[in-house]
C-alpha positions as CSV (number, residue, x, y, z in Angstrom):
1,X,4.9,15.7,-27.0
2,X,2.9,16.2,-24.1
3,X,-1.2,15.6,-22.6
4,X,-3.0,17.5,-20.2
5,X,-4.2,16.0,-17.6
6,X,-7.6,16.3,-18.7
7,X,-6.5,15.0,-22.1
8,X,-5.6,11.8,-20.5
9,X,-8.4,11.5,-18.3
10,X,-10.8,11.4,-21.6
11,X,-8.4,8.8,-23.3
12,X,-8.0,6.4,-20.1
13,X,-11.2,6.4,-19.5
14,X,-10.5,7.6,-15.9
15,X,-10.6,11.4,-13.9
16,X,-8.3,13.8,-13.4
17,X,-8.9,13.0,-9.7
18,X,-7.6,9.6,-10.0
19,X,-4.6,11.0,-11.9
20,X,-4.4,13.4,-9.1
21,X,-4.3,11.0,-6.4
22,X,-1.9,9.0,-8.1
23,X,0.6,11.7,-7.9
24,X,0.0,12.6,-4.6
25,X,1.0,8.9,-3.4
26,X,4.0,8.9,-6.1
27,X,2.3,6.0,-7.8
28,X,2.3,8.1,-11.2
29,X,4.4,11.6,-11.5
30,X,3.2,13.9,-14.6
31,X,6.5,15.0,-16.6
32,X,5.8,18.6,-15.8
33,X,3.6,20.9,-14.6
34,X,2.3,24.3,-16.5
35,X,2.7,27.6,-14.9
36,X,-0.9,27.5,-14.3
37,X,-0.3,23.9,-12.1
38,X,-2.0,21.7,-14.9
39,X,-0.3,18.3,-14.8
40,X,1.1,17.3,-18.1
41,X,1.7,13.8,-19.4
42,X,4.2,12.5,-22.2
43,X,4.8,8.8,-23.6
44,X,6.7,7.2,-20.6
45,X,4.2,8.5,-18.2
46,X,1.3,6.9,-20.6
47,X,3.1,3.8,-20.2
48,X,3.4,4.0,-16.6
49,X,-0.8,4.5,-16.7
50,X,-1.5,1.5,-18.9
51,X,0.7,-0.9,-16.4
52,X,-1.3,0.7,-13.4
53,X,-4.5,-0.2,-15.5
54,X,-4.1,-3.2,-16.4
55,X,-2.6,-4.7,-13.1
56,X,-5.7,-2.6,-11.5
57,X,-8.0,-5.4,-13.8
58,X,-6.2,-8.1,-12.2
59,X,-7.8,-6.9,-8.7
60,X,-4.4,-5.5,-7.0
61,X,-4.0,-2.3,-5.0
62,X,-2.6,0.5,-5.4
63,X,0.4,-0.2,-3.0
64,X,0.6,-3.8,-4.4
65,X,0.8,-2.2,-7.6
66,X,3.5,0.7,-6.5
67,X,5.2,-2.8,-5.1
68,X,5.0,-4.6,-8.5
69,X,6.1,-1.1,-10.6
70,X,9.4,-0.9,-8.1
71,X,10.4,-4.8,-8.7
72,X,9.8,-5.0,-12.2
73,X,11.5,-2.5,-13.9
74,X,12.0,-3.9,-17.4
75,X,8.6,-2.2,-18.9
76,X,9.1,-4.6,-22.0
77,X,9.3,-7.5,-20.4
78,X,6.7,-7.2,-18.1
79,X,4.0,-5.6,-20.6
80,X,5.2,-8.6,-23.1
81,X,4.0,-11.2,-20.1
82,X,0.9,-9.4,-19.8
83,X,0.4,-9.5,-23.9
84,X,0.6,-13.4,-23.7
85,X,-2.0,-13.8,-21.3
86,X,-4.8,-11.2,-22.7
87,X,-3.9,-13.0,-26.2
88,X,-5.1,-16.0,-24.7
89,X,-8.0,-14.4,-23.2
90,X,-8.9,-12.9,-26.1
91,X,-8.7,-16.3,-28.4
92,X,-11.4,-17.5,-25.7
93,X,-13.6,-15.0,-26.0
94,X,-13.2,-14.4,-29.7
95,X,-14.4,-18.1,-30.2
96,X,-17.0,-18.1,-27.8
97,X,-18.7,-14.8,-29.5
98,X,-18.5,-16.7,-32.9
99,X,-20.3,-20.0,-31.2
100,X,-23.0,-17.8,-29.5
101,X,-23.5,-15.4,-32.3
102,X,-24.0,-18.3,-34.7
103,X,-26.5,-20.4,-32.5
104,X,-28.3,-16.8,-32.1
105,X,-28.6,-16.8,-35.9
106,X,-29.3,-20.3,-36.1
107,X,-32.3,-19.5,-34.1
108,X,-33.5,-16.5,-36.2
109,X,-32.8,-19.1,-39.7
110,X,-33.5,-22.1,-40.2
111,X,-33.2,-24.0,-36.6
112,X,-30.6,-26.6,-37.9
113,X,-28.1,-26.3,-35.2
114,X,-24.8,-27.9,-35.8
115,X,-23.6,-29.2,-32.1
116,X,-19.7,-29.1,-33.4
117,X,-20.0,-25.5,-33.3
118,X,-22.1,-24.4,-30.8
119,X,-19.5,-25.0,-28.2
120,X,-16.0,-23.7,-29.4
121,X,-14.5,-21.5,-26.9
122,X,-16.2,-23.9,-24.1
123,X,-14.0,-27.1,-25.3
124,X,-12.6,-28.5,-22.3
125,X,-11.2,-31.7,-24.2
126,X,-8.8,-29.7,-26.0
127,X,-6.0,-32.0,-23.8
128,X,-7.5,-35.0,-23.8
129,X,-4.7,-36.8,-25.7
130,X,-2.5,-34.6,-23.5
131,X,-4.3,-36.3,-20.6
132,X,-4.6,-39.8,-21.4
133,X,-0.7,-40.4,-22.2
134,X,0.3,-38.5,-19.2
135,X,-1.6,-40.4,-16.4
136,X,-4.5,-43.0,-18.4
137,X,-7.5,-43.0,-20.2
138,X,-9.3,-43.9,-17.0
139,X,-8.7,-40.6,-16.0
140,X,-9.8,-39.0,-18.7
141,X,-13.0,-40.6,-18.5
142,X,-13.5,-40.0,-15.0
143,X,-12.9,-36.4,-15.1
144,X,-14.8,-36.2,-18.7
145,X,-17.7,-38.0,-17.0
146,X,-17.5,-35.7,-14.0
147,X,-17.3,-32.5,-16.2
148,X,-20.3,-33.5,-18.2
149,X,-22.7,-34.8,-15.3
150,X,-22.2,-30.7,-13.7
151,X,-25.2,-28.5,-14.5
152,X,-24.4,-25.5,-16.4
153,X,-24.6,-23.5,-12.7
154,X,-21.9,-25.6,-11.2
155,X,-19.6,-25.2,-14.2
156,X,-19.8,-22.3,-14.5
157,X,-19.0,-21.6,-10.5
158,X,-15.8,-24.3,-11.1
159,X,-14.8,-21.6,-14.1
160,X,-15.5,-18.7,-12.2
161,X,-12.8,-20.4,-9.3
162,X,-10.1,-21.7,-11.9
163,X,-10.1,-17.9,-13.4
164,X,-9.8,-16.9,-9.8
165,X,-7.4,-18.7,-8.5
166,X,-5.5,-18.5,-12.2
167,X,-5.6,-14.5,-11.6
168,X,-4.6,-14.9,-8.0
169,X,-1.3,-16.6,-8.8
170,X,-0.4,-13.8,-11.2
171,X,-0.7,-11.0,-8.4
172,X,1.2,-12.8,-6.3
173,X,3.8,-13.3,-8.8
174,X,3.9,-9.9,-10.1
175,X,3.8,-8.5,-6.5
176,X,7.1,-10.0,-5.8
177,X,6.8,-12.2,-3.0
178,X,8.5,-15.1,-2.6
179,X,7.3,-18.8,-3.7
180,X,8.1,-20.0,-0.1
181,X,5.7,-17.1,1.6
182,X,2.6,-17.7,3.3
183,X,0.8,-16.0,0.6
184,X,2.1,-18.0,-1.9
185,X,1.6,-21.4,0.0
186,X,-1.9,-20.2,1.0
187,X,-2.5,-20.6,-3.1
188,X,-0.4,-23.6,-3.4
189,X,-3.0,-25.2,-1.1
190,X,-5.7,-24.3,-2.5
191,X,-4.1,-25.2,-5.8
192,X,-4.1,-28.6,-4.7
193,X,-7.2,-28.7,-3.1
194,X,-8.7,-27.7,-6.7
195,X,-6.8,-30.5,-8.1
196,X,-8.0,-32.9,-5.4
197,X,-11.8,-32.0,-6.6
198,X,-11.0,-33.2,-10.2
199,X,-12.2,-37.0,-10.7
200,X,-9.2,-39.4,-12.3
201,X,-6.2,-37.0,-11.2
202,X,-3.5,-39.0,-9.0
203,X,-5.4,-35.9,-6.1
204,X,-8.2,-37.8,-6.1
205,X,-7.3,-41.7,-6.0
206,X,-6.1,-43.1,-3.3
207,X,-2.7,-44.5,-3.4
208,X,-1.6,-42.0,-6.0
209,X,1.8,-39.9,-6.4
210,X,0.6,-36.5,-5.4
211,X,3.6,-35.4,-4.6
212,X,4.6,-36.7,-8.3
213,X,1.6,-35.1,-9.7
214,X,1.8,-31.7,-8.3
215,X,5.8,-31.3,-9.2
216,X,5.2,-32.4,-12.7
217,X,2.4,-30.2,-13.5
218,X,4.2,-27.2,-12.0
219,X,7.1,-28.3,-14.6
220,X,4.4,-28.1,-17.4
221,X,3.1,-25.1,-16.8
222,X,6.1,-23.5,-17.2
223,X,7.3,-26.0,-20.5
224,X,4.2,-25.6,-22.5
225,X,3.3,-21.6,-23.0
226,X,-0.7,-22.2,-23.2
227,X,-0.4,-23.3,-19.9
228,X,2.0,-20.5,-18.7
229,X,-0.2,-17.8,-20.1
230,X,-3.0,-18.5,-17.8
231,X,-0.2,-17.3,-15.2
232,X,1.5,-14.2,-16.8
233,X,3.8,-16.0,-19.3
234,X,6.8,-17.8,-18.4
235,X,7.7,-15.7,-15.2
236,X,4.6,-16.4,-13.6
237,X,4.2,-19.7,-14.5
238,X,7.9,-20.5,-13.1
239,X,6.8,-18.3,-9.7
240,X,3.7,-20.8,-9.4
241,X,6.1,-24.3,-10.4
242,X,8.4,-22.9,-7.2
243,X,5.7,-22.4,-4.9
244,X,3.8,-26.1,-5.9
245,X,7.4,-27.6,-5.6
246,X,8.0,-25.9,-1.7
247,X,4.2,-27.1,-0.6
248,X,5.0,-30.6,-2.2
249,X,7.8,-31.3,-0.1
250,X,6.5,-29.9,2.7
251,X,3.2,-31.0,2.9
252,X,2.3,-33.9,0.2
């Protein structure tokens, strides 16, 4: 079975000149074409069009993304790291619709609002216990008292950055270069610089193991899978542990 190209223009949500121009740079071949030139799509070639949209939402190119296509070649594998991380996204958002629909209700009933749930999908506690046996309850409550002395404008810039930096990481991984390339150190830096911004963290006290620090986070990201997701999954997570591990000893 087999889809015009204007058939798969309407599904995608896209235009056949897109789809055109996609052909044209080899980015996306049809699986025929009609006697009357109509490009026609079947199930592989759909599958090639979802990886090329969904790595188009995480802000690469299209010769990043021709890059990424050639080096990962196992379709499963790579749309299974994608599944973990908009699973994750989508827990997020799912909660934070629930919080904002029920204050929105609460405000239309009876005005008892109940602060435990006004807020889930925002919780940046969830690892406090995480936290406090890894490195102290001192830095807990300096980065706690940090988080919630920010205005609701600056938080929302430092989330806007982690989500930036977080999506950053994955185009580099899935892009192929190496953890050891300037790209990837560039975001190693500024990794570390975001760390160094965080009250508590061994970054931001003097006399602390940085390099320690860095190393072992890079090892969790890739040991606990809710961290790992906001990298790709495993693979990504592992790309960003490498490229933490080659700035550490070179520049912490």
């Amino acid at each position: 079975m087999d889809w015009s190209i204007q058939e798969i223009a309407k599904i995608a949500g896209t235009t056949s000149r897109t789809l055109r121009h996609y052909d044209d740079i080899g980015l996306l071949k049809p699986s025929r074409t009609g006697h009357n030139g109509y490009r026609y799509y079947d199930g592989p070639a759909l599958v090639q069009l979802q990886r090329i949209l969904l790595l188009r939402e995480l802000g690469l190119g299209l010769p990043a993304i021709a890059d990424v296509l050639d080096r990962e070649t196992d379709t499963v594998k790579a749309l299974s790291s994608h599944l973990e991380w908009l699973a994750q996204e989508q827990d997020r958002l799912t909660r934070q619709i629930a919080s904002v629909r029920q204050t929105i209700d609460t405000m239309k009933g009876d005005g008892k609002y109940m602060a435990q749930n006004m807020f889930d999908g925002f919780d940046h506690t969830q690892y406090k216990d995480e936290v406090e046996e890894r490195w102290g309850k001192d830095a807990y409550a300096a980065s706690d008292s940090w988080w919630r002395g920010m205005s609701a404008e600056k938080k929302q810039q430092w989330k806007d950055r982690v989500q930036k930096l977080g999506t950053d990481w994955i185009v580099a991984a899935q892009s192929g270069v190496s953890p050891d390339s300037a790209e990837a150190q560039d975001l190693a830096q500024r990794h570390v610089e975001w760390l160094r911004g965080i009250p508590g963290t061994p970054t931001a006290v003097p006399g602390g193991d940085i390099k320690g620090y860095v190393t072992g986070l890079g090892e969790m990201y890739v040991a606990d899978p809710r961290f790992a997701a906001n990298y790709g999954g495993e693979p990504g997570a592992a790309f960003v542990r490498d490229a933490l591990r080659v700035y550490a000893e070179k520049y912490l």
